[in-house]
C-alpha positions in Angstrom: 25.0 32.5 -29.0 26.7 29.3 -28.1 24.4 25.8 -27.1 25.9 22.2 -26.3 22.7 20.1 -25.7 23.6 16.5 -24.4 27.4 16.8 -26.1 29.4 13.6 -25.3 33.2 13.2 -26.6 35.9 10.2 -25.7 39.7 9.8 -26.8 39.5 6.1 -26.2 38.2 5.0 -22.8 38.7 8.8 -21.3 35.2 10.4 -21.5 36.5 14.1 -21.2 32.7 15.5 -21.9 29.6 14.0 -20.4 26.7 14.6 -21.8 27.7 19.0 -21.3 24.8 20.6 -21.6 26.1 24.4 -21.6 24.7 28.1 -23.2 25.9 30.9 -23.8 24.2 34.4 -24.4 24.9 36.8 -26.9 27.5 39.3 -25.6 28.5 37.3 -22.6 31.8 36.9 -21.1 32.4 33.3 -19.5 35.2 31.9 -17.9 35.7 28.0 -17.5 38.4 27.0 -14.7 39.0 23.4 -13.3 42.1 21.3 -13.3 44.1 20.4 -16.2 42.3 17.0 -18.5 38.6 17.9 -17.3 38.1 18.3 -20.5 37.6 22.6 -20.9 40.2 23.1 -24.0 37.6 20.2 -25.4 34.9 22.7 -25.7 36.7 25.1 -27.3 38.5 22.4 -29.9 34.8 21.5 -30.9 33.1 25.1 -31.6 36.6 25.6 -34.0 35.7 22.1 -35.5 39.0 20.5 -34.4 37.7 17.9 -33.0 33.7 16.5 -33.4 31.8 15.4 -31.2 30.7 11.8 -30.1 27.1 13.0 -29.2 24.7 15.7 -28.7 24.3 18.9 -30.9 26.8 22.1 -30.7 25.1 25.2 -32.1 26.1 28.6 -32.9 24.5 31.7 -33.3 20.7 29.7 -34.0 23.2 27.3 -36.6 24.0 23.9 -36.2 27.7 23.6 -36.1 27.5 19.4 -34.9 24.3 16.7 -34.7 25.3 13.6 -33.6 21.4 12.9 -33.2 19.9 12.8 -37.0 22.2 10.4 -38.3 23.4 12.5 -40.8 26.6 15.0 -41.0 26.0 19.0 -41.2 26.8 19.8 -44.7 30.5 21.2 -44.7 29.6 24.6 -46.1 27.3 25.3 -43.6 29.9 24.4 -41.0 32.4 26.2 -42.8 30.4 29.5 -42.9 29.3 28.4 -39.2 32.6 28.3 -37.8 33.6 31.7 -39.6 31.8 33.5 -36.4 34.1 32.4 -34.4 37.7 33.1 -33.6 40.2 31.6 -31.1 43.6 32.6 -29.4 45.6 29.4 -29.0 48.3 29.0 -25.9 51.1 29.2 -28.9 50.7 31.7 -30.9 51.5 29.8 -34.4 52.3 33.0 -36.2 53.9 32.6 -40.0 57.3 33.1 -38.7 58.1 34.2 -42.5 55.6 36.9 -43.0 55.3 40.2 -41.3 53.2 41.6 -38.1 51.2 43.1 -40.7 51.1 40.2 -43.2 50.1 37.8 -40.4 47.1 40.0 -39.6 45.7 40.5 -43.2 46.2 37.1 -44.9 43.2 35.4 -43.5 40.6 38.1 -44.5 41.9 38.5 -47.4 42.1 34.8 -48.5 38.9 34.1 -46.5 36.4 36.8 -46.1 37.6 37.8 -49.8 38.4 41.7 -48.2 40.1 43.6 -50.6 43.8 44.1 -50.0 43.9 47.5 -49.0 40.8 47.4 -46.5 42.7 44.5 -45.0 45.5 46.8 -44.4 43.7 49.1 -42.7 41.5 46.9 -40.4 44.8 45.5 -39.5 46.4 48.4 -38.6 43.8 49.4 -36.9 43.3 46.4 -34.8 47.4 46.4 -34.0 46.8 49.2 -33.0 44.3 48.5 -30.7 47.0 45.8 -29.5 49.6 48.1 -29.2 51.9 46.9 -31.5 51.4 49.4 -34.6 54.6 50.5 -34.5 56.0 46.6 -35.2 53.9 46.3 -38.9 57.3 45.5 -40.6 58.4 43.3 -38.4 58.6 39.1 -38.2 57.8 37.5 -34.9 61.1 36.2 -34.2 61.5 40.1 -33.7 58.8 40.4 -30.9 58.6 39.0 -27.1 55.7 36.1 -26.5 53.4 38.7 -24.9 53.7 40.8 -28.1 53.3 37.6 -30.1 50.5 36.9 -28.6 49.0 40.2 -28.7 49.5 39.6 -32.7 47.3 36.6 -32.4 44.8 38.3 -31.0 44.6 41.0 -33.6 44.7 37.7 -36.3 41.8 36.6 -34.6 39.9 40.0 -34.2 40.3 40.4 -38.5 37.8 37.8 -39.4 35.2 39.8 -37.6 33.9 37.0 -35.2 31.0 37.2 -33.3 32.5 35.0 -30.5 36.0 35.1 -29.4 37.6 31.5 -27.8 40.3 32.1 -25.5 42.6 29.1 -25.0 45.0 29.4 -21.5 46.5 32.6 -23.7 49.3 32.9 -21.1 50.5 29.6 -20.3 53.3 29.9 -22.8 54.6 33.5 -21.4 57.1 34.0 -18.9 55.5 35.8 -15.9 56.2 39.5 -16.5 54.6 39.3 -20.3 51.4 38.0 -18.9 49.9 41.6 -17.8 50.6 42.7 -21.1 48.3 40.2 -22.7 45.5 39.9 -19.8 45.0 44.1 -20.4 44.3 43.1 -23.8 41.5 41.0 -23.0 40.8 43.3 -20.2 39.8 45.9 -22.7 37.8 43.7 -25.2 36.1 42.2 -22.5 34.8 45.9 -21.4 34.1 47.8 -24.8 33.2 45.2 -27.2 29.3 43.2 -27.3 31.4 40.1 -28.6 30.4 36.5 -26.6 33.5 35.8 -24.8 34.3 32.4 -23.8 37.8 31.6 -22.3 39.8 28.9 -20.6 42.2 30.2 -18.0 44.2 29.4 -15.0 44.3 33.3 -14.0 41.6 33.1 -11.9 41.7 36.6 -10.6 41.6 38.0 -14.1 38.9 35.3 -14.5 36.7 37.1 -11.2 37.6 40.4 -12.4 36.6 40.1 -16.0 33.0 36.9 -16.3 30.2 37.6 -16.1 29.4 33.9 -15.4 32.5 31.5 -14.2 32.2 27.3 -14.6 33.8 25.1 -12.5 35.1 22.2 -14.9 35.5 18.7 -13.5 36.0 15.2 -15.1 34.5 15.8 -18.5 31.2 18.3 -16.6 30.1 21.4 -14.9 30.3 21.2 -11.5 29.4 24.2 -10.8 28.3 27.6 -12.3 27.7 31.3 -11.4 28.9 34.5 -11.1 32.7 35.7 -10.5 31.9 36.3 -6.8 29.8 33.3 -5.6 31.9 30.7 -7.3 35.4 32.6 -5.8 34.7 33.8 -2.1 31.8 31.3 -1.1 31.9 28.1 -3.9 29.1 25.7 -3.0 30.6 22.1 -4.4 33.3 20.5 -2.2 35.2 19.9 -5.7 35.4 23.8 -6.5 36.4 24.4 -3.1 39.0 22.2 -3.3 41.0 23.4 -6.3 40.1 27.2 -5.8 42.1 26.5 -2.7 44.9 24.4 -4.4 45.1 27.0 -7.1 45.6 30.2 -4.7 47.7 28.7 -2.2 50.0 28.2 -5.0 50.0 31.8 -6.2 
């Protein structure tokens, strides 16, 4: 579902990705961890075409969403309907702080997809439902806590249908006791729905219990990769070993 073959990408002389080489398969929940500038929000900012890449090919669903290797640019309508399977969850939850709940959820399929109004509505309310939050349609998010924010973003996200779901450090905003509230969100997702998961997190509990495949991120590479128990009770690279037990002792 997701491919970086040889991806390269520099701000300046900072190389945070070298040469990734990284898949994903269809359905598959992954969980990148590593310290903070390794370069994992990077992977995400390019598959939501924030940011291109230097080198290498990024491909989604068997479409080219970046080639840095034929010399010439993917056409932007192809990356535009590319980039339409896939939706993201930021850190801040950049709601329209003038629209409703409700509105905030069905703008984007209806000015996007081209959904008619009132099937909008009811995907919406069917998703903030699924959030938790139906009974807040009416109201504005300077009404509702960060965790319920976020849990709006998430439904924003879910509306366009995506086919993979980027998860960006979703609770490094929130105060501590509105981070359960978000995690059993992506808890649920993660366990009922076939969509390719791929998040950045610093929860690395929630990261154990939910992967099916964790990466260890590390100056702009994977350092190491494999599933939730190998990579947290016996991690094989010194690096891993180290922040794992940086990361722990601090919680």
């Amino acid at each position: 579902m997701i491919s970086f073959a040889g991806v390269g990408k520099s701000f300046g002389d900072n190389h945070v990705l070298r040469e990734l080489d990284l898949s994903v398969a269809e359905g598959e929940k992954v969980s990148i961890i590593g310290p903070s500038g390794s370069g994992k929000t990077t992977i995400l900012r390019l598959l939501m075409t924030l940011e291109g890449p230097d080198s290498g090919l990024v491909q989604v669903d068997g479409e080219t969403l970046w080639d840095c290797r034929s010399g010439s640019a993917v056409d932007a309508r192809k990356q535009s309907e590319v980039r339409r399977k896939i939706g993201m969850v930021f850190q801040h939850f950049n709601l329209f702080p003038h629209m409703t709940v409700l509105d905030n959820v069905t703008l984007s399929p209806v000015r996007v997809l081209g959904m008619g109004k009132e099937e909008a509505r009811q995907r919406a309310v069917e998703l903030l439902q699924l959030v938790g939050l139906d009974s807040h349609l009416s109201h504005k998010p300077g009404q509702l806590s960060g965790g319920q924010q976020q849990r709006v973003a998430i439904a924003r996200a879910l509306a366009m249908r995506p086919k993979v779901m980027l998860f960006d450090e979703v609770t490094s905003a929130l105060d501590p006791e509105l981070i359960g509230e978000v995690l059993s969100v992506i808890r649920d997702l993660a366990n009922t729905t076939s969509m390719t998961m791929l998040l950045v997190t610093h929860e690395m509990r929630f990261a154990e219990e939910i992967s099916d495949r964790v990466l260890m991120f590390d100056s702009g590479a994977v350092v190491e990769s494999g599933p939730p128990h190998q990579i947290f009770e016996t991690p094989q690279h010194e690096r891993t070993q180290r922040f794992l037990k940086a990361v722990l002792e601090r919680k």
